[in-house]
C-alpha positions in Angstrom: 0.0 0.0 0.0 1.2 3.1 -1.1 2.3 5.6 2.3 -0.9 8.8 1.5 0.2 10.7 4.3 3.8 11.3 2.2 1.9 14.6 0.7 5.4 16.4 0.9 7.3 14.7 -1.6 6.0 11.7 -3.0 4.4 12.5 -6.0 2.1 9.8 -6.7 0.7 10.1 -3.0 0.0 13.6 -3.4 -1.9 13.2 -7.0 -4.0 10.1 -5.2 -4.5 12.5 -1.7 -5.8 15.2 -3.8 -8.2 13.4 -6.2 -9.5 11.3 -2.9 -10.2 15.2 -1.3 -11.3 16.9 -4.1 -13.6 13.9 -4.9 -14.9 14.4 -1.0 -15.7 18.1 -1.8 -18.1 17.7 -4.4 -19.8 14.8 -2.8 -20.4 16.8 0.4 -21.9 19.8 -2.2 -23.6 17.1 -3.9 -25.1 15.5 -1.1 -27.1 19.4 -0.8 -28.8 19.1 -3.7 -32.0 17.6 -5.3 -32.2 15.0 -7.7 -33.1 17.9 -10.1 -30.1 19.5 -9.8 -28.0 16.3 -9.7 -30.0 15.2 -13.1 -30.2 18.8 -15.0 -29.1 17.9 -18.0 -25.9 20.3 -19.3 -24.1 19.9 -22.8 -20.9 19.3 -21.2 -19.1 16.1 -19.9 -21.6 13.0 -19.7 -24.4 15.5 -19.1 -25.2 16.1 -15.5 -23.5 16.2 -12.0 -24.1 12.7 -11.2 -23.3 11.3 -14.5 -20.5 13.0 -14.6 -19.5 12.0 -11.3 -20.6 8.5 -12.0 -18.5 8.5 -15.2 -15.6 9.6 -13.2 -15.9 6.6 -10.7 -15.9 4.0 -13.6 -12.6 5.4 -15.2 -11.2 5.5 -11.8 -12.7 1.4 -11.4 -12.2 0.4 -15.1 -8.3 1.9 -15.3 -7.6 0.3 -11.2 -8.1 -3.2 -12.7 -5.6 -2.4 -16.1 -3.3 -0.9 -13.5 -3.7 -4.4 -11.4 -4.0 -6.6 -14.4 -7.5 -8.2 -13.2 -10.3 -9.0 -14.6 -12.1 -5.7 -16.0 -15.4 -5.4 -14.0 -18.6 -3.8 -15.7 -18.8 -0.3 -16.9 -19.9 1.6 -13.6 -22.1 4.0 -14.8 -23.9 1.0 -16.5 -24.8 -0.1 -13.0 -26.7 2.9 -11.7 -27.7 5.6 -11.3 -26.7 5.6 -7.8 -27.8 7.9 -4.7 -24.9 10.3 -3.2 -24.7 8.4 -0.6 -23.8 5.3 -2.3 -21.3 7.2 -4.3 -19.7 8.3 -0.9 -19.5 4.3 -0.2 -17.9 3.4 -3.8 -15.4 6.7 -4.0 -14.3 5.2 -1.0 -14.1 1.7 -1.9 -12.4 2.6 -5.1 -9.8 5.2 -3.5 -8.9 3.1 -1.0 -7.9 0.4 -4.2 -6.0 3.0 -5.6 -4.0 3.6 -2.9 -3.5 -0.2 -2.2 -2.3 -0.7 -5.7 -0.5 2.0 -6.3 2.6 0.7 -4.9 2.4 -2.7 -5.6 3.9 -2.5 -9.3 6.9 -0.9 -10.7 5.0 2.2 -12.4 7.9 1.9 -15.5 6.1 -1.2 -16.5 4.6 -1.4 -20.0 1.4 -2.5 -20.1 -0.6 -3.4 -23.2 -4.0 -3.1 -23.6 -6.6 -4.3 -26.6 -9.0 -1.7 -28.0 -10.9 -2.6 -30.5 -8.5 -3.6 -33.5 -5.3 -2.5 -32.0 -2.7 -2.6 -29.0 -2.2 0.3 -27.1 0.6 0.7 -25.1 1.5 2.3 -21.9 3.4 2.4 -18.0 1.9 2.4 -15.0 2.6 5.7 -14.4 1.2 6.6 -17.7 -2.0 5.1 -15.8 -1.7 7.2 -12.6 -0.9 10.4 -14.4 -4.2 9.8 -17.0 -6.3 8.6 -13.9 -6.0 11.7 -11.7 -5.5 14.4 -14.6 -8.8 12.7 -16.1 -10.6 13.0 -13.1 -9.6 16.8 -12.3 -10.9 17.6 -15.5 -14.1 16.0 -15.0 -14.3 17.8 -11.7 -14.1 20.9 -13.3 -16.9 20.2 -15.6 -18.7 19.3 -12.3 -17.5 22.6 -10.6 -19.2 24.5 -13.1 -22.5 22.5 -13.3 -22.7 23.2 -9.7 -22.3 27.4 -10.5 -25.3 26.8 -13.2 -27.7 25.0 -10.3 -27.3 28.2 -8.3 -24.5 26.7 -5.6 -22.8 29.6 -4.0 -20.0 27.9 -1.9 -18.5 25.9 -4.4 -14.9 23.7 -3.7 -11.9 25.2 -6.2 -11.0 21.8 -6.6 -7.4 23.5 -6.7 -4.0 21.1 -5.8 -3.0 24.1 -4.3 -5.9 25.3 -2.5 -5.7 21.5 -0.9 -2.4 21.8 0.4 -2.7 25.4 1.7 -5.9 24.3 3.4 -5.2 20.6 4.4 -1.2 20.0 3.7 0.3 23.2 5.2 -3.0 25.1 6.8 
């Protein structure tokens, strides 16, 4: 398991910390609002809050088991919709897998994946680095959902607003 208190200098630690709190920031805004507001369709990202949110939890699932060569479990968005608080339970679940794999594989590995009619190619860290950049930008498209439902207080969703807030308050 991978140390996720080592937000000082281990890089990897400090990109799964910060998806695992900004992912905590929305849910807690999330769990504010109506199924409305989580539904309002948008023309951005998968559409709404919660699919969006939901779409970010199955690429977060879907790449954990190409990063841990395992079986690849169903599409997670195909499996709900789900309630806030049962996203609280999975982003848990699947967090807590990230940070348990994390460390567990040499991240210059090269892993190859079929897609359709070709190989792709790629390192672990390639993995870790499209996992946590993918979700930030998802979380931004989230973000500014949230502005259009009328939400006031709304988390930056910042790596440096986490660490003057939680790292070095």
């Amino acid at each position: 398991m991978i140390d996720l208190s080592n937000t000082q200098t281990d890089a990897v630690a400090i990109l799964l910390a910060h998806c695992r709190s900004a992912d905590a920031d929305l849910l807690a805004v999330m769990g504010n609002l109506s199924a409305e507001q989580l539904d309002q369709p948008f023309e951005m990202g998968p559409g709404s809050i919660r699919a969006t949110f939901e779409h970010n939890l199955g690429a977060l699932r879907g790449w954990a088991d190409v990063y841990a060569n395992r079986p690849r479990r169903a599409w997670l968005p195909d499996e709900g919709p789900y309630s806030v608080e049962q996203l609280n339970v999975i982003t848990a679940e699947l967090h807590d897998d990230w940070a348990d794999i994390a460390g567990k594989f040499p991240l210059d590995e090269v892993i190859e994946r079929p897609r359709g009619d070709s190989v792709r190619r790629f390192t672990r860290a390639h993995i870790l680095v499209h996992v946590t950049t993918h979700s930030m930008h998802h979380r931004a498209q989230i973000i500014n959902m949230l502005r259009h439902v009328g939400v006031d207080k709304l988390p930056t969703g910042s790596v440096m607003h986490w660490v003057d807030t939680e790292i070095f308050p």
